[in-house]
C-alpha positions as CSV (number, residue, x, y, z in Angstrom):
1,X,195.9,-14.8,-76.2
2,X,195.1,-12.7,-79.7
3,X,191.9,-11.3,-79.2
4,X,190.5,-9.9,-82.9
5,X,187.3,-7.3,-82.4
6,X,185.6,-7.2,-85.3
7,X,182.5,-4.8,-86.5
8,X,179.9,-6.3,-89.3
9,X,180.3,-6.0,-92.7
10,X,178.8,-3.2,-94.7
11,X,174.8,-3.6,-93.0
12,X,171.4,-3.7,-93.1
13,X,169.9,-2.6,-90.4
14,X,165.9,-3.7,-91.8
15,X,165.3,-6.2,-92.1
16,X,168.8,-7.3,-89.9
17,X,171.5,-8.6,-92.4
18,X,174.3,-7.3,-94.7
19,X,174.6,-5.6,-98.0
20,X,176.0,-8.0,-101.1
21,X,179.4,-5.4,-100.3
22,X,179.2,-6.7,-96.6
23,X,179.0,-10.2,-97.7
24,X,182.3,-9.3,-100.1
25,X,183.9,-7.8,-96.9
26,X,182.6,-10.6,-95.0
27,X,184.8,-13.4,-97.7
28,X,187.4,-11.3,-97.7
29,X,188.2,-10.9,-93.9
30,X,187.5,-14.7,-93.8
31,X,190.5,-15.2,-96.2
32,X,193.0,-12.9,-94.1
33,X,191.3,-14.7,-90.6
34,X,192.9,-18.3,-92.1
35,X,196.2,-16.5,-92.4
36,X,196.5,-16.0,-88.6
37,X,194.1,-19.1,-87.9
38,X,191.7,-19.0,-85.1
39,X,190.5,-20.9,-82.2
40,X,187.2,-19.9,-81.3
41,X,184.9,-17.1,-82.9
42,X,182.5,-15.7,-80.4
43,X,179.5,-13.4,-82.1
44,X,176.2,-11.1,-81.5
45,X,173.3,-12.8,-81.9
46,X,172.6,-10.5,-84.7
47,X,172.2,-11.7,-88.2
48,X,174.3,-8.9,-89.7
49,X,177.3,-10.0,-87.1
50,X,176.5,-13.8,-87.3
51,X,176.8,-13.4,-91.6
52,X,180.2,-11.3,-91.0
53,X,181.6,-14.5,-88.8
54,X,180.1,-17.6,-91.2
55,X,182.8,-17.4,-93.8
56,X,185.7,-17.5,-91.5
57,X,183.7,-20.5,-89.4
58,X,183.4,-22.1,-92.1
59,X,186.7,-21.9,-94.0
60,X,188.2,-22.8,-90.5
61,X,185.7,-25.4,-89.7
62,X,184.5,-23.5,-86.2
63,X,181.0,-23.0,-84.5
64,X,180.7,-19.5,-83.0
65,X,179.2,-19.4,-80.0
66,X,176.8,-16.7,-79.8
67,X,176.9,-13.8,-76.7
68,X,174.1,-12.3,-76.3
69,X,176.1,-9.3,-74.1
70,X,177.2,-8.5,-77.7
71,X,174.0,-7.5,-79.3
72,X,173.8,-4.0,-80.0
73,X,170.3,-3.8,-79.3
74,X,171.7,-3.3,-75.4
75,X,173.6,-0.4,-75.7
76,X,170.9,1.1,-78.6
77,X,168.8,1.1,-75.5
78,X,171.0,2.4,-72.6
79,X,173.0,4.9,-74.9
80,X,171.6,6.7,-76.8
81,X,170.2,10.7,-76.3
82,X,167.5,12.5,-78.4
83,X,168.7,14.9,-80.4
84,X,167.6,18.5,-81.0
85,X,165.8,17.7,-84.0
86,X,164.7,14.7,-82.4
87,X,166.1,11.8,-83.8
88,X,167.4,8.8,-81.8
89,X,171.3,8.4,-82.0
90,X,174.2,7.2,-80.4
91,X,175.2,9.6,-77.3
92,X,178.9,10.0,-78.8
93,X,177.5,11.5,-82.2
94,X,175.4,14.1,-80.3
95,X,177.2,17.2,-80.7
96,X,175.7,18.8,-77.5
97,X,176.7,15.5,-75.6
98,X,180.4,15.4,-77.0
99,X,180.7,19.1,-75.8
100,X,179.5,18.3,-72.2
101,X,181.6,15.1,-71.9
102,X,185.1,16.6,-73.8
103,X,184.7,20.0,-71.0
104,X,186.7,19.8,-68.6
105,X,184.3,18.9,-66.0
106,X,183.2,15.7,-68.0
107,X,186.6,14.9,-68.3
108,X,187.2,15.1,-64.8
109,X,184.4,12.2,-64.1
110,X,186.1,9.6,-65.6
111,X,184.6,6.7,-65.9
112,X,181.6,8.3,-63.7
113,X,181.1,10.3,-66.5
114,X,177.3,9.8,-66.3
115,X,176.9,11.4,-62.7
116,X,177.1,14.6,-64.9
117,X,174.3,17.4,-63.6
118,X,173.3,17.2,-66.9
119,X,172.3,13.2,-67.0
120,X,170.6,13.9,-63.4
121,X,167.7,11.3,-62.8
122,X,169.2,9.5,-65.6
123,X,170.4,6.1,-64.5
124,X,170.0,3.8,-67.7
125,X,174.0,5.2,-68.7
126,X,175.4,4.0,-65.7
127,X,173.4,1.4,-65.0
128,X,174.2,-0.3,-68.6
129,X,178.1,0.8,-68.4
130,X,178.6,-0.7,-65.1
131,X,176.5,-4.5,-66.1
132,X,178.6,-4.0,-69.3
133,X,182.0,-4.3,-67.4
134,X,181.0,-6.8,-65.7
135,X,179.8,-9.1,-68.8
136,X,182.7,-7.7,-70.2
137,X,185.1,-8.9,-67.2
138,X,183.1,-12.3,-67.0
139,X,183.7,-13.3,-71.0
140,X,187.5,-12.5,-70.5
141,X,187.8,-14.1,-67.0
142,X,186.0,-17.0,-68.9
143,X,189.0,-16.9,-71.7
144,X,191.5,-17.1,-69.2
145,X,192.2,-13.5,-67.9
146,X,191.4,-12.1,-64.5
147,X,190.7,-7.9,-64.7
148,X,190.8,-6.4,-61.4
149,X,189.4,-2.9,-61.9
150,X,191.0,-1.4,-58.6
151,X,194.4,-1.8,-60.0
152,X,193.1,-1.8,-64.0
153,X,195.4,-4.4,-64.6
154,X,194.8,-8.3,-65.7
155,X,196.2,-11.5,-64.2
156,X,196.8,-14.8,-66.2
157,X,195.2,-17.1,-64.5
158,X,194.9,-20.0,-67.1
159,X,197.7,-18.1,-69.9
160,X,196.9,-19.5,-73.1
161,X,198.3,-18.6,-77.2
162,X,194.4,-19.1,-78.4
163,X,193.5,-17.1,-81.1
164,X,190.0,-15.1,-80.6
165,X,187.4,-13.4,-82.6
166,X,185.0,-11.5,-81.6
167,X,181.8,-10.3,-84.5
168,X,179.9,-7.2,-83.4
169,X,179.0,-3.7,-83.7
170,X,180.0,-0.3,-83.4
171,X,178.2,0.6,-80.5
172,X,178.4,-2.5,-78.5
173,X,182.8,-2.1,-79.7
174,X,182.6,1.1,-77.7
175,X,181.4,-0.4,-74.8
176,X,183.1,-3.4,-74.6
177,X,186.3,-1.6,-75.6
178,X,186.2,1.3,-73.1
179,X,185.9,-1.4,-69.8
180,X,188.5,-4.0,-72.0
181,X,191.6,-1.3,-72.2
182,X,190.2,0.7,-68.7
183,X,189.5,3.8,-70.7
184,X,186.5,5.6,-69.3
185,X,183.7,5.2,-72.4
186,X,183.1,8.8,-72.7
187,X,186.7,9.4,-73.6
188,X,186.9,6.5,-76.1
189,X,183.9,6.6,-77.7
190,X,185.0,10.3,-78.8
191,X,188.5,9.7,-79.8
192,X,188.4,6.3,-81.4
């Protein structure tokens, strides 16, 4: 199996849909998609992800199926800190947050990064990274792919040369990605 993640076009975020460049973008990948050919196209229920994938689904004569594990709405909820000037953002663009997860205590967690003293009382991280795996486990399980998280390794169980794509977010990528390769989230949303 090929599995291709791939992030929105250039957005909107209000009202939810994508910029005339997005829509370009959106053509474009389409275009490059029907070069490698797809066999299914899997997407957020959000319009900005669901416009990204309608070109390719079309030009390749597919119906997405839609995930709602994918929206990014979930992790907007479960992820993100208050900054110091009080604005609402991502935990991994939160200076003070990259600081306490890159020391070498935060480090040390791994992926129980969020039983840090300093998210004490806080269980919405954890809680949201450990249903996350397991959506994320259960849509790959679904395609064919067992991941047993004790040995972070996969088993075939139905092998198959299907081509995949995946249309989502940034946010919801860093989730999904971290529990995909086994890389604890707090390391990979700071270094990729």
């Amino acid at each position: 199996m090929l599995l291709f993640y791939i992030r929105h076009g250039d957005p909107v975020y209000n009202p939810d849909s994508l910029t005339p460049q997005g829509e370009l973008q959106a053509q474009a990948l389409a275009k490059r998609l029907a070069l490698y050919g797809l066999d299914e196209i899997y997407t957020s229920p959000s319009t900005r992800a669901m416009k990204t994938a309608e070109p390719t689904a079309r030009l390749l004569g597919l119906t997405p199926t839609v995930l709602d594990f994918c929206n990014e709405a979930h992790p907007w909820k479960n992820l993100t800190v208050t900054t110091e000037e009080g604005i609402t953002t991502w935990i991994f663009h939160d200076p003070r947050m990259r600081a306490i997860l890159n020391s070498p205590e935060g480090i040390a967690l791994g992926e129980r990064w969020y039983d840090h003293p300093v998210f004490a009382g806080e269980r919405r991280f954890g809680d949201y990274i450990n249903q996350s795996s397991r959506e994320t486990d259960e849509f790959i399980a679904y395609l064919g792919y067992v991941h047993n998280r004790k040995t972070h390794a996969y088993r075939a169980e139905r092998p198959n040369e299907k081509r995949i794509a995946l249309f989502a977010h940034q946010g919801f990528g860093m989730v999904f990605l971290s529990s995909l390769l086994d890389i604890p989230y707090s390391q990979f949303c700071f270094r990729f």
